[in-house]
N, C-alpha and C positions, 0 to 999 in steps of 0.2 A: 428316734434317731436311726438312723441305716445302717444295717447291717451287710458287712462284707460280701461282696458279691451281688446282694441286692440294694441296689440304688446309690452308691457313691459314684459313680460315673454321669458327670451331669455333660450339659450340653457344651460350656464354654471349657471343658476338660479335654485333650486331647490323647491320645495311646501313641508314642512313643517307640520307635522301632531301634534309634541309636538317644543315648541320654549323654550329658556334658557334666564330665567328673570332675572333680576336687583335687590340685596338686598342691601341696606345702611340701617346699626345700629350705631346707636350712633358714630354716624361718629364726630369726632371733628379736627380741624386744629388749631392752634397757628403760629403765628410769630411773636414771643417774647413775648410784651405783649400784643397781638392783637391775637387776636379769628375771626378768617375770617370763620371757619365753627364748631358750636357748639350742640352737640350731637343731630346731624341731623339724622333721622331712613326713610326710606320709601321704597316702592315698585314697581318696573316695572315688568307690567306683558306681558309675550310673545303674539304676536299677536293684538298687541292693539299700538297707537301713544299715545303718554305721553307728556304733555309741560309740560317742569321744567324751573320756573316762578319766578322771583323774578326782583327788581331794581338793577341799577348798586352799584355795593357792597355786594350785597347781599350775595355773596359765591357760585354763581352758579358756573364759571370757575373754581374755587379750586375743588369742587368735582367733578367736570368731569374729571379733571385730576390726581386726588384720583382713580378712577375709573380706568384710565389707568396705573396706578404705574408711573407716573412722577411726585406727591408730595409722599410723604410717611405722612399717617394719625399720627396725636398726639395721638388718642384714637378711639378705635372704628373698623367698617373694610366697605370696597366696596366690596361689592363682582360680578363677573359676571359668573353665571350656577354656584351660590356655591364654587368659585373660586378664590382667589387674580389673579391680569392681570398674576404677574408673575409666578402662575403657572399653567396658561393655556398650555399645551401640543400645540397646533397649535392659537397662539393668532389670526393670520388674519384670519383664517375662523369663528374664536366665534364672535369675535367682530372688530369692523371698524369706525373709528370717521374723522369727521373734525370739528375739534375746531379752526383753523382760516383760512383764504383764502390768506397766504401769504408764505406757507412754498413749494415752487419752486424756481429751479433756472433759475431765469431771459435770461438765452441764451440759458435754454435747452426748445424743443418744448413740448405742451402738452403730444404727443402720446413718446417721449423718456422719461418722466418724471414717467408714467405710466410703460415706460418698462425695465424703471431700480428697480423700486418695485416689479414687477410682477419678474425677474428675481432672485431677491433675495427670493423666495418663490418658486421656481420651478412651476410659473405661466404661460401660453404658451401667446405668444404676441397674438395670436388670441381672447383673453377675453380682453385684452387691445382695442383692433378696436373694438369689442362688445362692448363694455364699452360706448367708444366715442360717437360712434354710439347713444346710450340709452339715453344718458344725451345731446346729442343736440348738440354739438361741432364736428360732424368728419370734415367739413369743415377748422377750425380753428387747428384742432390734428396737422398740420406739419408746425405753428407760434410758435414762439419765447413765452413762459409764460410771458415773462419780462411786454410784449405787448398788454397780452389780458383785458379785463373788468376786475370790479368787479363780475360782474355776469357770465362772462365765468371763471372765478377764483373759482367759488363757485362750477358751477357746475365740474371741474375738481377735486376740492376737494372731491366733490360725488361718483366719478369715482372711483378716489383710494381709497375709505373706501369700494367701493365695489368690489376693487377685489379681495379678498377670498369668496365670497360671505358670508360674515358673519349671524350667528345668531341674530347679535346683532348691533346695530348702535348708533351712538352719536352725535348729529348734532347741531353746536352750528352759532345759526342766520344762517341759510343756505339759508333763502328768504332776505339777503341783500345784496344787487344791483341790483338783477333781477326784469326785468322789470314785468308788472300785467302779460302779457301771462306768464312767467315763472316761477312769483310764482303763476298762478294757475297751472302750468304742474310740480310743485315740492310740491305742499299739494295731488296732484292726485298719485302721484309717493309715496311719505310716505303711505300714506292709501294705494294703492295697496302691497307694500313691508309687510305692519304687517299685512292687510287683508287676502291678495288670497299669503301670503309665510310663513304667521305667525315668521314675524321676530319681534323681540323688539326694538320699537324706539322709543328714548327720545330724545327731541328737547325743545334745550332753546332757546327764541325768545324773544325780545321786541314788537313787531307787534300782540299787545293782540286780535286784529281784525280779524287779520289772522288764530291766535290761536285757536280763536273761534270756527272756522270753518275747522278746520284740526283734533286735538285731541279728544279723545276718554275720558283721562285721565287727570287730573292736581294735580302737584305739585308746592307747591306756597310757596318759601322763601324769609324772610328778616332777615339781620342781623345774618346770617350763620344758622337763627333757621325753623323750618318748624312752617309755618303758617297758610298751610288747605292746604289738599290733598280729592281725591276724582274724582268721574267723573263729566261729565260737566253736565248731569242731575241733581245728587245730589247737584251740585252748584250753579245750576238752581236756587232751592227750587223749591216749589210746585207750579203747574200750578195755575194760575189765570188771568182774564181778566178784563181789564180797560171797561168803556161801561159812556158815558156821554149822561145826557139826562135832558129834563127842569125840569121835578120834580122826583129826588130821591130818595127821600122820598119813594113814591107810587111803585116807580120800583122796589127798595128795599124790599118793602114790598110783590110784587108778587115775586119776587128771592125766598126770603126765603122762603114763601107757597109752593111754587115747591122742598122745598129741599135744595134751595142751600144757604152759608153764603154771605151776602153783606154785607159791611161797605163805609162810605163814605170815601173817599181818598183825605186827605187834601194838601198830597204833589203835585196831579193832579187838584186840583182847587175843589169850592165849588159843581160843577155838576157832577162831578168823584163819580161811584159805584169801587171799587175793588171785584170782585165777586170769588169765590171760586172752581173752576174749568177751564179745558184748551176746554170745548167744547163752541168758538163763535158760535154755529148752535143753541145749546139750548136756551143760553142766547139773541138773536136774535128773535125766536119764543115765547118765556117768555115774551118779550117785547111786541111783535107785538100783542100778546094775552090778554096783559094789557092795549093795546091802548098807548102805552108809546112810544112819539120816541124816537133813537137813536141819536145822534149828533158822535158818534166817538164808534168802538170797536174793539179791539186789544185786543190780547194776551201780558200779562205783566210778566216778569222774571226779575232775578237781570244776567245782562252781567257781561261778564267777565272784561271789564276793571273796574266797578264799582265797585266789588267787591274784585279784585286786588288794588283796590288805598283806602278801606277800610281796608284792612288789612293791609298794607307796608305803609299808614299814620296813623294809630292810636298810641299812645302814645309807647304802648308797643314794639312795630315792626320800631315803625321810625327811618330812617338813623340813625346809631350811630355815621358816619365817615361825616357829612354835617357840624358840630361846630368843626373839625379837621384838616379839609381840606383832609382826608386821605380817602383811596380806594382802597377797596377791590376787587380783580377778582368776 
């Protein structure tokens, strides 16, 4: 399979100098009495990976599918490049989604799956074998779909959102069933696609670990509502470092004469500074300058699953459909 930088730029691939973002306002959906996605607003911006992030119910699926014109919104609009889906002028090349890993027919083979798509778009079957090719599968392209994995499923799902080579992409858990090699050669694959093509990609995942470490971007809903958006910097919060040591006190007390805020960190145990900055060298040197040992120093930030189960459990955001038994896409 191809590794980043070497070899995923194929020929029917183009590089990007302006890419076509993602607008939702006040997007709302209804099903009856049920509010599955409520004046939801936010931003994907071209050239950047976006996780759109929420618990099960939450209204992720309904607006991706808002996004494609296969719900129609209650209020509000999706827009992609300023556009509803249906009046994009050539929809597969703006945009290209897979939202589940089940929509093949089980006796047709991968690479005929792809080129009954690719035909209905005046797509040459040679970007179909490119395709196969890119995502890992041309060995398996002339098996039965009925037959293959989850994770050859997923990635054949990838295949066909890529072939108009869209602007735009929609990927909904596209790292499940594949094993660790695959889903590190599908967080490598998203970054190089919005990197070095500057395409728009938003991916909803449960795998906040994974998350972490692929997105540029987050969007984070519960309960159809948006609950903190932002990059993962800004989500970070501000650098600081953990640093334990037998008296705090004294360590504390050279921190701050150098400049920097310490406080004791009671969450971290009675020997915990939290100190106010991301440089471990200084803070190190501070020490060593005070005759103060270290016991422990890290870099401390709030992760993303932390922060995800703070907001999607607090009072306001919590499951509404858990005392119902009901569930929302």
């Amino acid at each position: 399979m191809p590794a980043p930088g070497g070899g995923w730029l194929t020929a029917g691939m183009t590089t990007r100098s302006e890419g076509t973002g993602i607008s939702v306002q006040g997007l709302t959906k209804k099903f009856g009495d049920f509010t599955a996605v409520d004046d939801l607003s936010f931003e994907v911006a071209p050239g950047r990976v976006t996780g759109f992030l929420g618990p099960n119910g939450a209204g992720k699926t309904t607006t991706l599918r808002m996004l494609l014109g296969l719900i129609r919104p209650t209020a509000g609009e999706a827009l992609i490049g300023g556009r509803r889906y249906a009046e994009l002028p050539q929809p597969m090349s703006t945009v290209g989604s897979a939202l589940e890993a089940t929509g093949f027919h089980p006796g047709r083979s991968g690479r005929n799956h792809l080129r009954v798509l690719a035909a209905t778009h005046g797509i040459p079957d040679s970007r179909v074998d490119e395709l196969l090719d890119l995502v890992g599968i041309p060995a398996a392209a002339r098996k039965k779909a009925g037959g293959y994995s989850m994770g050859m499923r997923q990635r054949l799902g990838l295949a066909a959102a890529l072939l108009g080579d869209p602007d735009v992409l929609l990927l909904d858990e596209p790292a499940n069933g594949l094993d660790p090699e695959g889903i590190r050669w599908m967080r490598g694959f998203m970054r190089h696609l919005a990197a070095e093509q500057g395409k728009t990609v938003l991916v909803s995942s449960h795998l906040l670990g994974e998350v972490e470490q692929t997105v540029e971007d987050v969007v984070i809903i519960a309960n159809g509502r948006l609950a903190r958006r932002g990059t993962m910097d800004e989500l970070h919060g501000d650098p600081a470092v953990l640093v334990r040591t037998s008296d705090p006190g004294a360590l504390g007390h050279a921190l701050e004469s150098a400049g920097l805020s310490a406080a004791l960190d009671q969450e971290q145990g009675p020997d915990a500074l939290r100190v106010g900055t991301g440089d471990l060298r200084q803070v190190g040197d501070i020490a060593l300058a005070a005759g103060q040992p270290v016991h422990e120093l890290r870099p401390l930030r709030t992760d993303l699953e932390r922060l995800f189960l703070e907001l999607t459990e607090s009072p306001e955001h919590r499951n509404r459909n858990l005392s119902t038994g009901q569930e929302a896409a």
